[in-house]
N, C-alpha and C positions, 0 to 999 in steps of 0.2 A: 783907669782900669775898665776894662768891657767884659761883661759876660754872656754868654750867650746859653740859649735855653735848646736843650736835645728834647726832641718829641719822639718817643716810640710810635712804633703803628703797632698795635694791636688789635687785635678782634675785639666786639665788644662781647662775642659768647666765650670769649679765652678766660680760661679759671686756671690762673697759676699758682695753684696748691698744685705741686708733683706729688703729694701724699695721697689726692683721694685719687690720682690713675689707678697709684699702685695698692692703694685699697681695694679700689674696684676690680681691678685685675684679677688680685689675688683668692676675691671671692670669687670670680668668676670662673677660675681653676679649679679651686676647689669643688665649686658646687660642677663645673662639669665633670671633674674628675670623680665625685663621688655616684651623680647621675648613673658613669659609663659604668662604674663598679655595681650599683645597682642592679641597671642591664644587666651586667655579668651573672650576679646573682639570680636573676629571673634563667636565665642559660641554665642556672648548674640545677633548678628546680622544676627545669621543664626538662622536656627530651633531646634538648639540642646536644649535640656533638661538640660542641666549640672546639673542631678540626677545622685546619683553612690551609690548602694548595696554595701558601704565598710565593709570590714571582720570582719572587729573587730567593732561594737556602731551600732546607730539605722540606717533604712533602710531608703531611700527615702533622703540620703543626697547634701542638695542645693548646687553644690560651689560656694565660693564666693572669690572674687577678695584677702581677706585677706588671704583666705586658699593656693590659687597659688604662693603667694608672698610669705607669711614662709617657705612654703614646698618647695618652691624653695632655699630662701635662708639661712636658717638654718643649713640643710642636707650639702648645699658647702661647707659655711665656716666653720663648724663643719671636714667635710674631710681635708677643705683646710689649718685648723692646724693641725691634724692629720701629713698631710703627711709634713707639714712644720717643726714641730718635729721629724721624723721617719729618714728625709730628712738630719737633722744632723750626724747621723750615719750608713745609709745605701741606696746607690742607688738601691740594689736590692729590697730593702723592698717597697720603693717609687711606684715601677714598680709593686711590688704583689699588694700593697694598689690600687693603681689605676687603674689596672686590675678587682679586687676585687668589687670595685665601681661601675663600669661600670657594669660588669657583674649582679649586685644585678639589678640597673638599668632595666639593658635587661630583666630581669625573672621575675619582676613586671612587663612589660609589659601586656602583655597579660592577667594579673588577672585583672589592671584593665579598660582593653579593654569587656572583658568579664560583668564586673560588673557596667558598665553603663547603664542606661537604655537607650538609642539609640548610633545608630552605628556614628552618629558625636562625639558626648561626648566622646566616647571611643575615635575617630581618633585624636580628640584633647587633649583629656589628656597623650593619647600615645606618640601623638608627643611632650607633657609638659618633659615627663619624658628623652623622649630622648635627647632634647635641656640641659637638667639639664647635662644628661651624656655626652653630648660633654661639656660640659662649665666644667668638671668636669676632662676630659680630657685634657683641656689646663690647668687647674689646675697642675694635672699629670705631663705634659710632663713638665712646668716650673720650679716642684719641683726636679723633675728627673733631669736636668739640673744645676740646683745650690746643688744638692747631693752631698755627701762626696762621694770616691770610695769606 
């Protein structure tokens, strides 16, 4: 009788608990999604407008506290299996995706800084989107870390 012995390759920084990603994740959501609500709040207590010229539907649109909280958390967890799948097979992919995110992030800035009707609305949904992209970032960096090599 023969047996033979299988060696996995693993990382030595790979931590294969699948429960603390989605631990982390799910904080991470949350605490961005409540951040953007925050923001929002700072909006409705200052003089901003929270009107925005968006690109695509009708003009003069109101935000409102539901629209912050999807488009916060949506877009994460949507990435945050993305790269949680990608994350099985390849560390470097993890690092393009997350890169990738981030940078979409950055380049919508400024559209919709632009396309608010006053210059708080913009400073605040700007700083919406870039809370999104750090929380999107430790998404990244935890998924990079429990990657295959």
């Amino acid at each position: 009788m023969t047996t033979s012995t299988v060696h996995a390759r693993t990382s030595p920084q790979a931590d294969h608990r699948p429960g603390r990603y989605a631990w982390l994740t799910a904080i991470s959501i949350a605490a961005a999604t409540a951040a953007n609500l925050g923001l929002y709040a700072v909006g409705r207590w200052t003089d901003a407008t929270l009107l925005v010229d968006p690109g695509a539907g009708a003009p003069n649109h109101l935000v409102i506290p539901g629209d912050v909280a999807w488009k916060t958390a949506v877009p994460l967890a949507v990435g945050a299996l993305v790269l949680a799948l990608v994350a099985r097979r390849s560390r470097r992919w993890v690092t393009v995706l997350t890169v990738a995110g981030v940078t979409l992030a950055a380049v919508s800035m400024p559209f919709v800084f632009m396309n608010a009707h006053d210059a708080v609305t913009g400073a605040l949904l700007t700083s919406m989107h870039a809370l999104t992209a750090l929380a999107y970032v430790v998404i990244g960096t935890r998924a990079r870390e429990a990657a295959a090599a």
